[in-house]
C-alpha positions, 0 to 999 in steps of 0.5 A, a space after each residue: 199507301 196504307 194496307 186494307 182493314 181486315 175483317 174479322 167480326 161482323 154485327 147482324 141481327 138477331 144473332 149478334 156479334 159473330 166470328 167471320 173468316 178473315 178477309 179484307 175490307 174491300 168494297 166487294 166484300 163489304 156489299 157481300 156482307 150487308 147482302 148476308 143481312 150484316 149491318 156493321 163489322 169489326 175491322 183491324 189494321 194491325 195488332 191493336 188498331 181496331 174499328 167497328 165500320 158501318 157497312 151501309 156508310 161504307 159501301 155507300 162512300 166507295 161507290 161514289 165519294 172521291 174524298 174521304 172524312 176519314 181516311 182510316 175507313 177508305 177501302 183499299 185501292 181507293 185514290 185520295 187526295 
């Protein structure tokens, strides 16, 4: 099993691209996040593993997809076959 995303920026706007607190990408904090206006953040696993993640298309899958197109994206916690 793979370790969750760590959140580390996230879009909205007006404003733009701002520094969050550290925390994991977890379904929770992703409704969290769209709920405060934000649209996208920038998440990392590791050093140099790096993605900017829609939180519409995010918080979408988790609430109801089983299988994931990307599994990279698959919140924590999540079964997958």
């Amino acid at each position: 099993m793979t370790r969750p995303r760590t959140v580390t920026h996230a879009y909205r706007m007006p404003g733009g691209w701002e520094d969050l607190p550290h925390r994991p990408l977890t379904p929770e904090n992703a409704r969290a996040l769209r709920d405060e206006g934000y649209t996208l953040v920038r998440a990392r696993r590791g050093f140099v593993n790096s993605k900017e993640l829609s939180l519409t298309l995010y918080t979408q899958q988790s609430a109801g997809a089983t299988q994931w197109p990307d599994s990279d994206i698959r919140p924590s916690g999540s079964s997958a076959a």
